[in-house]
PLY file of the C-alpha trace (Angstrom):
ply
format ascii 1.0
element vertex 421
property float x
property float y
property float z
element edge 420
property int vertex1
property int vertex2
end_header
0.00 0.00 0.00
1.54 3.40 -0.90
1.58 5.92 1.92
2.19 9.35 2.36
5.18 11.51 3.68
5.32 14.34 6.30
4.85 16.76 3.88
0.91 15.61 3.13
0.45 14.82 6.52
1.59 18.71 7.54
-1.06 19.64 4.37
-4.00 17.53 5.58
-2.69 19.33 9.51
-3.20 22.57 7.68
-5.82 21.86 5.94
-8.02 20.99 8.49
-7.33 23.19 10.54
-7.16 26.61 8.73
-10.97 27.03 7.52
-14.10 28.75 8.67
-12.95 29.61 12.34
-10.30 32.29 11.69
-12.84 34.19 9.28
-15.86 33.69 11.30
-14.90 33.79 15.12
-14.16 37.30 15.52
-17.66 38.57 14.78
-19.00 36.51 17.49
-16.00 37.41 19.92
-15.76 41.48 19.62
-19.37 42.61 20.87
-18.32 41.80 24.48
-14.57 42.11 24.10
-13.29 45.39 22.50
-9.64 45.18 23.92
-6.70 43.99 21.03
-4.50 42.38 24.02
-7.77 40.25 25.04
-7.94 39.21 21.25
-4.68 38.54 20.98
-4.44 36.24 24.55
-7.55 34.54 23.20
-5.88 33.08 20.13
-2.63 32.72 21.83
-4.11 30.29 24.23
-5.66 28.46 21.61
-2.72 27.86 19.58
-0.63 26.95 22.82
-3.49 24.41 24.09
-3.51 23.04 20.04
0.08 22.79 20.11
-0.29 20.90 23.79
-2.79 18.70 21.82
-0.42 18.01 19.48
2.12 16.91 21.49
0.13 14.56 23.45
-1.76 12.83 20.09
2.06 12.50 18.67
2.92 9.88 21.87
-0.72 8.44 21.06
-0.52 7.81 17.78
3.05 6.34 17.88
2.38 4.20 21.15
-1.31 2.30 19.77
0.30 2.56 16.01
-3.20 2.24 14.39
-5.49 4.47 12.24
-9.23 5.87 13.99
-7.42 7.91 16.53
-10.20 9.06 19.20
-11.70 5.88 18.70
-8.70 3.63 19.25
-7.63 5.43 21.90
-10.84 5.69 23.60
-12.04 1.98 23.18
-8.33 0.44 24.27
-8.30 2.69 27.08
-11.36 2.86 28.33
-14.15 0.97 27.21
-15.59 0.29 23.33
-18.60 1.93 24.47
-16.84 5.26 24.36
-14.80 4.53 20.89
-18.27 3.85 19.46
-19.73 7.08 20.69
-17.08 9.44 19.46
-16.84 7.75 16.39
-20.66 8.10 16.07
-20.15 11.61 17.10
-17.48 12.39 14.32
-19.78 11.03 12.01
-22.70 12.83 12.99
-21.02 16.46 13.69
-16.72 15.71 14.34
-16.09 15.87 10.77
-18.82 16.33 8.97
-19.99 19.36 10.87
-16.64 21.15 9.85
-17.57 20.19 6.30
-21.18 21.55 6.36
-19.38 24.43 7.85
-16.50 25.71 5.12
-18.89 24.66 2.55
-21.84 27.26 3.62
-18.66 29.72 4.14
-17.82 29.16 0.74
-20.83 29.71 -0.60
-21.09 32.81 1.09
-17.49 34.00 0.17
-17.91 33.15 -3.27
-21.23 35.07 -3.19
-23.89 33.53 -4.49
-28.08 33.91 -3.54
-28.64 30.33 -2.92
-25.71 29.82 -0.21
-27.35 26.20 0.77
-27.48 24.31 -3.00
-24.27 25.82 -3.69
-22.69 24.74 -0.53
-24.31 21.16 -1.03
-22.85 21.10 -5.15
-19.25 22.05 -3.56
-19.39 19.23 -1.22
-20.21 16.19 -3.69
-17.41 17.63 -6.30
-14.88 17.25 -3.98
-16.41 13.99 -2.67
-16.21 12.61 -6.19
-12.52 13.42 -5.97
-11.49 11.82 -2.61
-13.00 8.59 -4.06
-10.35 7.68 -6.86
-7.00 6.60 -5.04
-4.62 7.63 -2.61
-2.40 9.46 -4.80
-5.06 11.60 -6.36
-6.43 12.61 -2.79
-2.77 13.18 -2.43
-2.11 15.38 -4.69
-5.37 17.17 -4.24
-4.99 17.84 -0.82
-1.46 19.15 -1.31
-2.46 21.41 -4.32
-5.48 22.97 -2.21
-3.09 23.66 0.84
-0.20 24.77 -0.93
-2.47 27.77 -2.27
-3.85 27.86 1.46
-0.48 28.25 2.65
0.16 30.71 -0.28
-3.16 32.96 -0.03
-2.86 33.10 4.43
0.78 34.40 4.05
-0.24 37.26 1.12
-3.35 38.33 3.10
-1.48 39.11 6.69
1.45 40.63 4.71
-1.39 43.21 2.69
-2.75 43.79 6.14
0.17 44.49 8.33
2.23 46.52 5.47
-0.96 48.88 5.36
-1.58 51.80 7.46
-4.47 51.03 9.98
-8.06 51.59 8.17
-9.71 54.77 9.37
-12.32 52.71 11.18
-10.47 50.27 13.00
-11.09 48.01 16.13
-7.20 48.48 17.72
-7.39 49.20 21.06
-4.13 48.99 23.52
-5.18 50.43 26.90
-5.45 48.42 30.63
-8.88 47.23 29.69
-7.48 43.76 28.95
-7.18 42.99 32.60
-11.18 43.23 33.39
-11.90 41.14 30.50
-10.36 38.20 30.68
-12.09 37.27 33.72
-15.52 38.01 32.11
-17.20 35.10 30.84
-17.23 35.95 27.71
-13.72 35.80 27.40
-14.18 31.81 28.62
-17.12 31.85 25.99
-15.40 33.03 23.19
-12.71 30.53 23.63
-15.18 27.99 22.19
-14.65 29.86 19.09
-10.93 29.54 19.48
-10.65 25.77 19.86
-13.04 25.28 17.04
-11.13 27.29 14.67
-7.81 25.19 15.87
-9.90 22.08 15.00
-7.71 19.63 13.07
-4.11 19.77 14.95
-4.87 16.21 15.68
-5.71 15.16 12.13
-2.78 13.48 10.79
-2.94 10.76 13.99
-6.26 9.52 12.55
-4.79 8.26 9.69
-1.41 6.65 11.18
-1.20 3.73 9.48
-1.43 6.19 5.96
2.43 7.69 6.99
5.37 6.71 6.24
7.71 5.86 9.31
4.88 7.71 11.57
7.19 7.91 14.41
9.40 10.72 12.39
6.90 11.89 10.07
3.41 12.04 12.45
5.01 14.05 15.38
6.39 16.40 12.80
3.73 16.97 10.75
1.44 17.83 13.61
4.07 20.37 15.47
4.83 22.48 12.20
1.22 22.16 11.14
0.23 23.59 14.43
3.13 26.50 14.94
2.45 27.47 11.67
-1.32 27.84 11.96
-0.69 29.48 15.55
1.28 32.48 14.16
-1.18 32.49 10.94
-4.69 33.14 13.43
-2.56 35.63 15.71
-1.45 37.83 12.61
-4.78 37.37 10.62
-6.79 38.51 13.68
-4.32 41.57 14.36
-5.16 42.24 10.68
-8.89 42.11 10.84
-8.91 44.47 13.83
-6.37 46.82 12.27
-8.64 47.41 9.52
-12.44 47.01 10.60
-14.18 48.71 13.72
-16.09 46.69 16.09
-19.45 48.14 14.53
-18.67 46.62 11.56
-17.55 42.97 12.74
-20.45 43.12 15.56
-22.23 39.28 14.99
-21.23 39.13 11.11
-19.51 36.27 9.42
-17.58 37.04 6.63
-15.34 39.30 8.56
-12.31 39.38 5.94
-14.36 40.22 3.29
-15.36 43.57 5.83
-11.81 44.30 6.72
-10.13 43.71 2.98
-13.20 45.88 1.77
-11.71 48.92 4.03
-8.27 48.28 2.70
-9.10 47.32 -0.92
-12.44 48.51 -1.86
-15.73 46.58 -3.23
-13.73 45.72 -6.33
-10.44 44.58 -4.86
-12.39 42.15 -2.60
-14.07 40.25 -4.21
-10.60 38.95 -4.97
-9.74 38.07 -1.34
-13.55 36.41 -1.19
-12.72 33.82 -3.88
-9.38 32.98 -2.69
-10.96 33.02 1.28
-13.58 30.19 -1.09
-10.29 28.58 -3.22
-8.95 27.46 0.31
-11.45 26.18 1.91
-11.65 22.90 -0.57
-8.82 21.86 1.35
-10.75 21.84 4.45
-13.53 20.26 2.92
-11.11 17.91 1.49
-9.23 17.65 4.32
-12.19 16.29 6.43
-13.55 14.26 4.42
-10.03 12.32 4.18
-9.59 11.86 7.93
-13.23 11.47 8.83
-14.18 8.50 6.15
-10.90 6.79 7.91
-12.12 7.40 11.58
-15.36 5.46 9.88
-13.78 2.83 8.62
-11.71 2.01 11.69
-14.88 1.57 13.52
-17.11 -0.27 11.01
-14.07 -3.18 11.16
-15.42 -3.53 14.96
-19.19 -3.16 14.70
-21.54 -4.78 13.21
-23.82 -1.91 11.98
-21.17 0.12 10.28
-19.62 -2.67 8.50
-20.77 -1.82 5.41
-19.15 2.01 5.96
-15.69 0.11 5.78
-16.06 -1.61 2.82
-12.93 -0.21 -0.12
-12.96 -0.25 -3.68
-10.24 -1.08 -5.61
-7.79 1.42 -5.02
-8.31 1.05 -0.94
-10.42 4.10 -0.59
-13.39 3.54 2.22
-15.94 4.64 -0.28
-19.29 4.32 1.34
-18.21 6.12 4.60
-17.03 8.70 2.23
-20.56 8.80 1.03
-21.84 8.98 4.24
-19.82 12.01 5.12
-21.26 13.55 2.14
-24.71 12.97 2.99
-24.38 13.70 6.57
-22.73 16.90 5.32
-25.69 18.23 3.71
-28.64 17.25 5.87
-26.89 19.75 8.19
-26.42 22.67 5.44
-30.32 21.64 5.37
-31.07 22.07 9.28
-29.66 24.48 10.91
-28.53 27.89 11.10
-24.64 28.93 10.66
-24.51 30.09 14.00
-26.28 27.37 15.35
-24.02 24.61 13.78
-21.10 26.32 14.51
-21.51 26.47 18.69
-23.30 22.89 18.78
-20.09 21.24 16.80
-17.45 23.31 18.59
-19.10 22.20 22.23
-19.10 18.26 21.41
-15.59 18.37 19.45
-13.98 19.86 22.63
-15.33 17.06 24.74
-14.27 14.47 22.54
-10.73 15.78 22.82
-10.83 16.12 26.50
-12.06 12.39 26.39
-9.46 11.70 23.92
-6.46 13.73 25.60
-7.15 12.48 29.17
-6.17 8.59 27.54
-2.93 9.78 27.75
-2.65 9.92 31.54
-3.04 5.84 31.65
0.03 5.44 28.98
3.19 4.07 31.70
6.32 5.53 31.59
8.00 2.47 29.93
5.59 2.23 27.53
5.98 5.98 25.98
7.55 6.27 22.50
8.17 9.44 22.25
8.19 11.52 25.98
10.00 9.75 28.75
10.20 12.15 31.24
7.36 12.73 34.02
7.16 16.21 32.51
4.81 14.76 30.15
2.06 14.41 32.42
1.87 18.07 32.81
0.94 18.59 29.26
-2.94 16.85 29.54
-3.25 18.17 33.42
-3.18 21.77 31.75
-4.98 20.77 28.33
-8.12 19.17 30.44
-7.96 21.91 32.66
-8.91 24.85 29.98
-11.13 22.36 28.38
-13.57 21.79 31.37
-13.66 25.66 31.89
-14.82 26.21 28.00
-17.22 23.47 28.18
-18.21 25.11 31.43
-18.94 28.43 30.20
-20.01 27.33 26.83
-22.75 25.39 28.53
-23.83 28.08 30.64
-24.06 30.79 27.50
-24.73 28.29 25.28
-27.43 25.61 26.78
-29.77 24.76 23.87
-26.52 24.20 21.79
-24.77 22.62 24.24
-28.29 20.24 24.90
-27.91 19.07 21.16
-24.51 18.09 21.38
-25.30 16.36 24.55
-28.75 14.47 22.65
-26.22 13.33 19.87
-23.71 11.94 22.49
-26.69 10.18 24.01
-27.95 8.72 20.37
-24.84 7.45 20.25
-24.55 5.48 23.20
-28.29 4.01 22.34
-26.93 3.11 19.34
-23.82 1.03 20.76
-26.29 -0.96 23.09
-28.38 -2.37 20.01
-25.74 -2.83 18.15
-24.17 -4.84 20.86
-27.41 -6.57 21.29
-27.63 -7.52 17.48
-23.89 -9.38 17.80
-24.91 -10.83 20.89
0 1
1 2
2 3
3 4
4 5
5 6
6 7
7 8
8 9
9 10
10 11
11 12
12 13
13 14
14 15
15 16
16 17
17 18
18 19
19 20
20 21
21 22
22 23
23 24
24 25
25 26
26 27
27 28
28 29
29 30
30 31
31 32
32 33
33 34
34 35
35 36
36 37
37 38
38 39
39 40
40 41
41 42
42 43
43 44
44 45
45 46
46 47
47 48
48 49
49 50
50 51
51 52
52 53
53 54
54 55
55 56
56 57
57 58
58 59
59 60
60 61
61 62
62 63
63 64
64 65
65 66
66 67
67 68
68 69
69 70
70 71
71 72
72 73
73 74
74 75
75 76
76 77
77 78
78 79
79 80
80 81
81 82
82 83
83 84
84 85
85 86
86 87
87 88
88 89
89 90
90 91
91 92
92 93
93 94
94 95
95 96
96 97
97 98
98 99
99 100
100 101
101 102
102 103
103 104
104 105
105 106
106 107
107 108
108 109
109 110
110 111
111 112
112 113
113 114
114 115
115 116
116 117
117 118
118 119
119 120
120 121
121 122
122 123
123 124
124 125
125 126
126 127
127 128
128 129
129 130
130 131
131 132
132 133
133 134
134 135
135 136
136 137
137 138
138 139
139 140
140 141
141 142
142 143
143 144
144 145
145 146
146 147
147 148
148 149
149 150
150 151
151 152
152 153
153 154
154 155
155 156
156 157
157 158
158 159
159 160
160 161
161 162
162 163
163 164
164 165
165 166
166 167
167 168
168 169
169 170
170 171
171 172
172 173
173 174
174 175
175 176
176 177
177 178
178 179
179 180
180 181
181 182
182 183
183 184
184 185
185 186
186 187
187 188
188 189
189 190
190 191
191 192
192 193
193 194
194 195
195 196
196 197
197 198
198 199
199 200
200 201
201 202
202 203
203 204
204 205
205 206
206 207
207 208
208 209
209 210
210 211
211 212
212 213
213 214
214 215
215 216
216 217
217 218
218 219
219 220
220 221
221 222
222 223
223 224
224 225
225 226
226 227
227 228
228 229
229 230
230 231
231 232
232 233
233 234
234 235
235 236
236 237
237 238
238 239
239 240
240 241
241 242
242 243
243 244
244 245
245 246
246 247
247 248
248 249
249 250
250 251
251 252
252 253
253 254
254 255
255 256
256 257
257 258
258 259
259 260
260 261
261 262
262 263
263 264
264 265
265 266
266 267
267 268
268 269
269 270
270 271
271 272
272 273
273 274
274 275
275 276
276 277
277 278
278 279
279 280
280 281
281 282
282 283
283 284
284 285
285 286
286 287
287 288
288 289
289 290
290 291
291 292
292 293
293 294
294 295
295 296
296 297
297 298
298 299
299 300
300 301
301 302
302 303
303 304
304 305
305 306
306 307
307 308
308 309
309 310
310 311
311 312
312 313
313 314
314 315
315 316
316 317
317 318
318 319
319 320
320 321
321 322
322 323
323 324
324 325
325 326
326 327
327 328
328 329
329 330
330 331
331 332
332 333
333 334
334 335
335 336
336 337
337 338
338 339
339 340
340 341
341 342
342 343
343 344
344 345
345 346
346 347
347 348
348 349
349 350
350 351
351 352
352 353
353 354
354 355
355 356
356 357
357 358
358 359
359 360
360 361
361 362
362 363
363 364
364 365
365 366
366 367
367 368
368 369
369 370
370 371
371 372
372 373
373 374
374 375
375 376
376 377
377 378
378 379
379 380
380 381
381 382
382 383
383 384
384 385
385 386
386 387
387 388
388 389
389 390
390 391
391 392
392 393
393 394
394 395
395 396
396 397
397 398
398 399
399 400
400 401
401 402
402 403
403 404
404 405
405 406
406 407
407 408
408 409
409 410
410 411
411 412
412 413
413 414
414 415
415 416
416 417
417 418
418 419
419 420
């Protein structure tokens, strides 16, 4: 089977995690939080808990050395019960939430009336492609993030070499130090870890990469640092060039801050490259989640048929069921709505996921020996139980649906059990 070097796995890394977030979150962050340091901290945090992720999926994929990576580590650890549900999970919103997400973006970006059939059309095109082999997705996905790379580095380097807008949102006074211990600031971090979504990518599909001891730790660490830097700059750039009023509760925020700088004309070239780059999100997701799939339909009996491969070893049908999934949410719910619901039950599946690592022994670690290890998921779970925290309390009927799909889940595993039995 041919498999993939570091260099895809940082793409797919980058891929999935540069998308919607960093162009959305801001609009929902700056009607409570004015301050530029608070903005800053905010996305600082989230790269430095993303980075911490990182770190602790690189010991898990290289110590259980096989592909499904919440799932594995959940059901070895723990119990298959919770495997099954966050597998069920990232089929119902972990992946294909994200999807349903960049694809409505992109529709939006790209500006046409009917946002939903576009959005659905985008999806299924680059569905079609992630179904021929392994060396098309390849080269697909490194294609799509290449120009990601390419398009992140040219828009903070327009923003930063221009003098501030006229109506901009910079503001550097001691007002920092009352908001960070508003809850909004704990709120808005939900936002955050969304948009860092994906730093753990590359582990789900372990068994893909080429020496993964070398290549998986690397490709998550520079995938991560890179897109760290990327939201921090991109975030100074929005707020250097749009005023609060503008960003209050909107979306597309770069297409309001490159509109300052370039006017209506000169955007709409930043809104079809924003659109361009977001294929390799799609893409991206669709990749990892049809593995995650696939890794759990080899264990139970009513997703067998999701792992089933054609010829070129590409889990077709839980592609297809990405797809599908992908659009009955473009068909449900609002943007907004989506967005909070997925964010709230992807940051308890990592908590689950990252707390696995606590139960790894010393002699058994592959890549961390020392005891400082064990520091890294102390702090990740501790910022994760005070965003689900406040995102539950701002946040309930979101917060309830994530919660009702958890608990569908776990239904689920018990008649599926049942059936085997």
């Amino acid at each position: 089977m041919k498999k993939i070097g570091w260099k895809t796995a940082t793409a797919i890394v980058i891929s999935n995690m540069v998308g919607t977030g960093v162009f959305t979150s801001l609009g929902y962050q700056v009607p409570e939080l004015h301050n530029t340091f608070t903005i800053i901290l905010l996305w600082t945090i989230g790269g430095i808990l993303a980075l911490i992720g990182a770190f602790i999926y690189a010991e898990l994929g290289a110590h259980f050395k096989q592909s499904g990576g919440d799932y594995i580590y959940l059901s070895r650890t723990y119990h298959p019960i919770m495997g099954y549900i966050t597998s069920w999970v990232s089929l119902i919103v972990g992946f294909s939430g994200p999807i349903a997400l960049a694809a409505l973006a992109m529709a939006k970006y790209l500006g046409f009336e009917n946002e939903r059939s576009t959005a659905i059309l985008i999806i299924i095109i680059i569905a079609i492609f992630q179904c021929f082999s392994l060396k098309v997705s390849s080269r697909f996905q490194n294609i799509f993030a290449v120009l990601k790379v390419a398009f992140i580095i040219v828009l903070i380097l327009i923003g930063i070499s221009i003098s501030p807008s006229p109506t901009n949102a910079l503001l550097w006074d001691n007002s920092w130090t009352h908001e960070i211990i508003v809850p909004a600031f704990a709120s808005s971090l939900v936002f955050v870890t969304y948009a860092y979504t994906g730093w753990n990518s590359a582990s789900y599909i372990v068994e893909e990469i080429e020496k993964p001891k070398v290549n998986l730790p690397k490709a998550l660490i520079i995938g991560t640092v890179f897109v760290t830097v990327s939201y921090v700059l991109v975030n100074f750039v929005f707020l250097k060039h749009a005023s609060i009023e503008q960003m209050e509760g909107k979306e597309d925020i770069a297409n309001i801050a490159f509109t300052n700088i370039l006017g209506v004309r000169g955007v709409k070239w930043i809104s079809y490259l924003i659109a361009l780059q977001l294929v390799s999100t799609i893409s991206g997701y669709l990749w990892v989640g049809s593995r995650v799939t696939q890794a759990t339909a080899k264990e139970n009996h009513l997703w067998s048929y999701l792992g089933k491969e054609n010829k070129n070893r590409i889990p077709i049908w839980a592609v297809v069921a990405h797809t599908l999934i992908s659009i009955l949410i473009i068909l449900s719910g609002k943007f907004e709505e989506i967005f909070i619901y997925t964010a709230f039950v992807l940051q308890l599946l990592s908590t689950a996921a990252v707390s696995t690592s606590l139960f790894i022994k010393k002699k058994d670690r592959v890549l961390f020996k020392g005891n400082i290890f064990l520091l890294m998921p102390v702090i990740f779970l501790l910022f994760s139980f005070y965003i689900l925290y406040f995102t539950f309390v701002n946040h309930p009927r979101e917060s309830i649906i994530g919660l009702g799909i958890i608990g569908a889940g776990m239904t689920l595993y018990f008649f599926d059990k049942k059936r085997v039995d």
